[in-house]
N, C-alpha and C positions, 0 to 999 in steps of 0.2 A: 855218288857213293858217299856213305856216311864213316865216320871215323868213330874209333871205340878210344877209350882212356881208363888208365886203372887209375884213381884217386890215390894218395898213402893215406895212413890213417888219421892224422893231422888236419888232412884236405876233408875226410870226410865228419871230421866233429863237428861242423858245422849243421850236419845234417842229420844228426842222430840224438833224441830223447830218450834220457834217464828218466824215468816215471819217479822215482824218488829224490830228484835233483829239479824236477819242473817246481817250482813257487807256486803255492797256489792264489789265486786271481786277490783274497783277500789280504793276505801278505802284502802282498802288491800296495794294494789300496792301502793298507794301513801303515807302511812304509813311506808311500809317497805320497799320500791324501791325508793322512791323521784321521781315515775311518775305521771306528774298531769292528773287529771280526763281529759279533753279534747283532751289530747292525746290518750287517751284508747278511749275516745269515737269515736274517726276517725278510730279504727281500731274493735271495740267491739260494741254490742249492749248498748244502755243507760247504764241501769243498767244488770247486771248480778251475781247474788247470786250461791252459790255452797252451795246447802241446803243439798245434799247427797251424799256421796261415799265412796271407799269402806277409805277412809283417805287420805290427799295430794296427787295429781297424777301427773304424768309428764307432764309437761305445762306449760304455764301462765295463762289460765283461770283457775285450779283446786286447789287451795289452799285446804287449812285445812276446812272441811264441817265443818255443826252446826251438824251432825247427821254423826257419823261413820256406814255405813252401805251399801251393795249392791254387795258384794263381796260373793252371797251365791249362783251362777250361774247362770241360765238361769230365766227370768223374764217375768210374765205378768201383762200389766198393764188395767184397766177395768174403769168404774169410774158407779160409786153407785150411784141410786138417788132414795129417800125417801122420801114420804109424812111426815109433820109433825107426831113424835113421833114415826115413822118407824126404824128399823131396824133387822139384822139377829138375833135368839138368842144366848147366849154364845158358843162360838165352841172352838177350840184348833188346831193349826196346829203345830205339833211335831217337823219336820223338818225343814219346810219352813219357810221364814221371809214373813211378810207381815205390809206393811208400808202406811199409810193413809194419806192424805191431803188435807184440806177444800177447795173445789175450790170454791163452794156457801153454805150460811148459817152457823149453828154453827151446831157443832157436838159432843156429847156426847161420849167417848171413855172410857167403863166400863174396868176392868179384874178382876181378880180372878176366882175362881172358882164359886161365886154368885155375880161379878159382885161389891165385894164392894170395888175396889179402880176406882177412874175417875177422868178427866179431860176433859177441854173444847178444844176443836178446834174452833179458830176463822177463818175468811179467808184467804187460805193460810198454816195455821199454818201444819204442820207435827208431825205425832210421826212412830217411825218404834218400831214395837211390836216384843220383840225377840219370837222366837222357843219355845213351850211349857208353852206358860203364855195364859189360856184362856181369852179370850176377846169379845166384841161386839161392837156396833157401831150404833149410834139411834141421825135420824134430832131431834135438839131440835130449831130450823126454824118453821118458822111462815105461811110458803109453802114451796115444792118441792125443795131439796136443792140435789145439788151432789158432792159425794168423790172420790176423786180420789185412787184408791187400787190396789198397785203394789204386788205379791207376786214373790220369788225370792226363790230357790231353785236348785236341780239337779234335770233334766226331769224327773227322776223316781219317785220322793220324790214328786211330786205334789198330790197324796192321800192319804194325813197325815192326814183329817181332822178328828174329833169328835169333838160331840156336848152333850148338858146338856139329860138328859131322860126327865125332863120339856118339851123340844120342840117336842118330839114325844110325850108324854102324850098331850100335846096341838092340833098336827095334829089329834090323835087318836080321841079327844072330838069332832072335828069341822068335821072329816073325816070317821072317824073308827079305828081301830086296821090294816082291811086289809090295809090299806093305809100304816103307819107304817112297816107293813111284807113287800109292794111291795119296799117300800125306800131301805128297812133291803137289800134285794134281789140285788138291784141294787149298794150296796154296801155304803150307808149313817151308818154312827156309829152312835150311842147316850147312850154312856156308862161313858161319861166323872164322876168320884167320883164312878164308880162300881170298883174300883180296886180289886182286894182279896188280 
């Protein structure tokens, strides 16, 4: 049996990018190398940030990311897009990392087990959620907003998920119970706090 953990918000700055607070890569350089910005640009894009990895990687371009992260195997990346006030309910992925990033609108990003710690995504902004901290994710946009959602893990490990019994009790009211038995069948959890 796997164990969940609600981070405080302290615990999780370590794991969340300001898009306006990342340095970008020639900063860096010109900081710590005495190379000036327009030579980087003759050979590098404008600007270029190292918002994630797995930590300094061999290079010039990969300096020290604003988010240590991405070193948990193979990845997929999706990108989410929600009607105002939309999003999945509370779920849990055990194994896998899975890490968000506002491409449009603001983004609500809950965890606990009811969802009571949160923070805002602005545009841009990134948080990579560790392994067994339940979470969700809700436009708080004015229209149609999308996230971009990488999850990263070992190919086997990609069916870690559960979810709250709330969101079946919810499909169940709007759909039935059979609906809930056909998910249960096809292998969707909603057991997250049934621990014994």
């Amino acid at each position: 049996m796997y164990t969940r953990f609600t981070p405080t918000q302290e615990e999780m700055k370590k794991h969340i990018a300001r898009f306006k607070e990342v340095p970008s890569v020639k900063k860096l350089h010109l900081e710590e190398k005495g190379i000036p910005p327009d030579v980087l640009e003759m050979i590098t894009a404008k600007i270029t940030r190292n918002i994630m990895s797995p930590g300094p990687l061999p290079g010039q371009l990969s300096p020290r990311p604003a988010v240590e992260g991405g070193d948990a195997g193979v990845f997929r990346l999706g990108i989410a897009t929600c009607p105002p006030g939309q999003g999945p309910g509370l779920h849990v992925h055990y194994k896998t990392h899975e890490t968000f990033m506002a491409l449009t609108g603001r983004w609500e990003i809950q965890w606990g087990d009811h969802g009571e710690e949160s923070i805002i995504l602005e545009h841009l902004d990134l948080v990579a959620m560790p392994p067994r901290v339940t979470r969700r994710f809700i436009n708080r946009a004015d229209e149609d907003a999308h996230l971009m959602v990488i999850i990263q893990g070992e190919r086997e490990e990609f069916d870690d998920v559960d979810r709250v019994p709330a969101t079946a009790k919810a499909i169940a009211d709007k759909y039935g119970q059979g609906m809930v038995d056909k998910l249960k069948t096809l292998g969707w959890k909603f057991t997250i706090g049934m621990e014994s």
